[in-house]
C-alpha positions in Angstrom: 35.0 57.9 -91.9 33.4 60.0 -89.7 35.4 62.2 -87.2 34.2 63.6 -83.8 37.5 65.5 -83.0 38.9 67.9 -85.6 39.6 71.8 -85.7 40.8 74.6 -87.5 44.6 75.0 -86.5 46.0 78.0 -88.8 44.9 80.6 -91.5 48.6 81.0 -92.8 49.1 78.5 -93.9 45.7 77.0 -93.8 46.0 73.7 -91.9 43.0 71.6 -90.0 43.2 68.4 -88.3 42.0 65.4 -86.8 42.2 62.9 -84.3 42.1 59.1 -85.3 42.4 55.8 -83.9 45.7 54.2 -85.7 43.4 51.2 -85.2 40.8 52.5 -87.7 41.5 51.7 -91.7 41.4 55.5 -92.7 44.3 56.6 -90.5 46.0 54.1 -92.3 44.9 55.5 -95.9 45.8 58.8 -94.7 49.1 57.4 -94.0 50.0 56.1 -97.1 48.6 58.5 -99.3 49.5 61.3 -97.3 46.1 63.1 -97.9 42.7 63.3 -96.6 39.7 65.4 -97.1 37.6 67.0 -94.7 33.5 67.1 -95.6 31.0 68.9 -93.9 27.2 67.8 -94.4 23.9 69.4 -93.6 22.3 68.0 -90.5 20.0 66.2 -92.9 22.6 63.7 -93.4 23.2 63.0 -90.0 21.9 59.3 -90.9 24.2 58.5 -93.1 27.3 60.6 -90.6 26.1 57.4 -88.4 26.0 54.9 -90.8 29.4 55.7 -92.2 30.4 56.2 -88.6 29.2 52.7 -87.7 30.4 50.9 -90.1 34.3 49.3 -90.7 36.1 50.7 -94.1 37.9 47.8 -94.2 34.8 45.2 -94.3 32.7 47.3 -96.4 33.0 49.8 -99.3 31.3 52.8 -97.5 30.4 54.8 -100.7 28.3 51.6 -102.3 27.3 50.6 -99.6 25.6 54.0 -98.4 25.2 55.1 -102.6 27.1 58.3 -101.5 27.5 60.6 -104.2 31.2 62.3 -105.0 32.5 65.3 -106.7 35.9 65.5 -108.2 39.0 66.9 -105.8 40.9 69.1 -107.9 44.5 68.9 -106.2 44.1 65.3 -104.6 42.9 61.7 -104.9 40.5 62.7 -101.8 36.5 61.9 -101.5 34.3 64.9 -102.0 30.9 64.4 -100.7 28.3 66.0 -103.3 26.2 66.0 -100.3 28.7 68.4 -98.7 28.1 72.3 -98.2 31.7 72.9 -97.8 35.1 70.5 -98.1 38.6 70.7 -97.8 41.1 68.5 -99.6 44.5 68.7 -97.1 47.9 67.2 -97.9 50.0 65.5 -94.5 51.9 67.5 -92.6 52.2 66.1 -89.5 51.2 63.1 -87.7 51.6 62.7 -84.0 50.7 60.5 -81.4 48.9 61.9 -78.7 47.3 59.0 -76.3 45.5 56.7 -77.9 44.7 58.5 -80.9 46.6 60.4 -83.9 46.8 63.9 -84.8 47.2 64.6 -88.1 47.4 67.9 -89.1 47.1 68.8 -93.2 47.8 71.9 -95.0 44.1 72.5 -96.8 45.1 72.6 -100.5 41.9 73.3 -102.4 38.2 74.2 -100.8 35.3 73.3 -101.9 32.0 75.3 -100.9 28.2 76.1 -101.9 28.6 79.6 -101.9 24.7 80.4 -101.6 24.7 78.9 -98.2 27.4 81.3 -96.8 27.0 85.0 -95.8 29.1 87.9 -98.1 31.7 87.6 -94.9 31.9 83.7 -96.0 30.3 82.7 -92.5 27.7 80.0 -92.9 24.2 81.2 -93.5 22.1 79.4 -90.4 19.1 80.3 -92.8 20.2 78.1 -95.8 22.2 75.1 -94.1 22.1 73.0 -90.7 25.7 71.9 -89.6 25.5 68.8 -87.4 27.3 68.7 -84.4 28.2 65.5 -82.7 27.9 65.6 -78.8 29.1 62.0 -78.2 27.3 58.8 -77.3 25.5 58.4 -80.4 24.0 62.2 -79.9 23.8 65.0 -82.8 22.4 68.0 -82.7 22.4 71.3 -85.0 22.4 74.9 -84.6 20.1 77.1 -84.7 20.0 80.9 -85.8 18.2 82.0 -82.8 21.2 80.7 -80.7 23.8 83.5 -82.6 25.3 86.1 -80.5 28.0 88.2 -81.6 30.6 89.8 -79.4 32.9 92.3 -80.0 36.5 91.2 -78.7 37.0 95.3 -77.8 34.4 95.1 -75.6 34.4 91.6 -74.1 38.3 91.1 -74.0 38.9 94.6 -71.5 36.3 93.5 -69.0 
């Protein structure tokens, strides 16, 4: 599924998460595997981020449906999008209600990346790969190198 609510949470240990609908057939995967896999895709694919986001697991086998290509997880059953820059296979940790939605929160277990399209400092590399960045109501956009500031937390953090 697609996912417009999801962060980093922790370096040590590594853990991400994301916010689902208990309604929706992955949170219900996720539940009963106790696994998921996080993929990000090049803004190029922001097509099929919509299709797969449109479309109900549960009627429909996504990855035939859409022909989407997958590499093999090495420490769980989880999807890896070939089409993917960078992914994360996570095993459950927690799983929380918080309104309407879930928070699950998994400890990332193996990562997956194209290391030509990140810098030495394994930051992404604007030049090489376009994240896409979901604004809501049906909007993406992407990033843009010209956009990059950096700020130095000495400086900016005593002002």
């Amino acid at each position: 599924m697609a996912v417009a609510w999801h962060a980093p949470i922790s370096l040590k240990p590594p853990l991400y998460g994301v916010s689902i609908s208990p309604k929706r057939f992955t949170y219900q995967l996720i539940a009963d595997s106790k696994e998921f896999g996080i993929n990000f895709l090049p803004f190029e694919a922001a097509e099929l981020v919509a299709s797969v986001g449109g479309s109900k697991g549960s009627e429909v086998d996504k990855f035939q449906r859409f022909n989407i290509a997958k590499n093999k997880p090495v420490m769980t059953a989880v999807p890896i999008l070939e089409a993917a820059y960078a992914a994360y296979e996570c095993q459950l940790v927690d799983d929380r209600s918080y309104g309407d939605h879930r928070w699950l929160v998994g400890e990332i277990v193996a990562v997956h990346w194209l290391e030509e399209v990140f810098t030495p400092d394994e930051v992404i590399d604007l030049d090489k790969v376009s994240s896409i960045l979901y604004l809501g109501n049906e909007l993406y956009v992407t990033t843009s190198r010209d956009t990059i500031r950096s700020l130095d937390r000495k400086v900016y953090g005593k002002r």
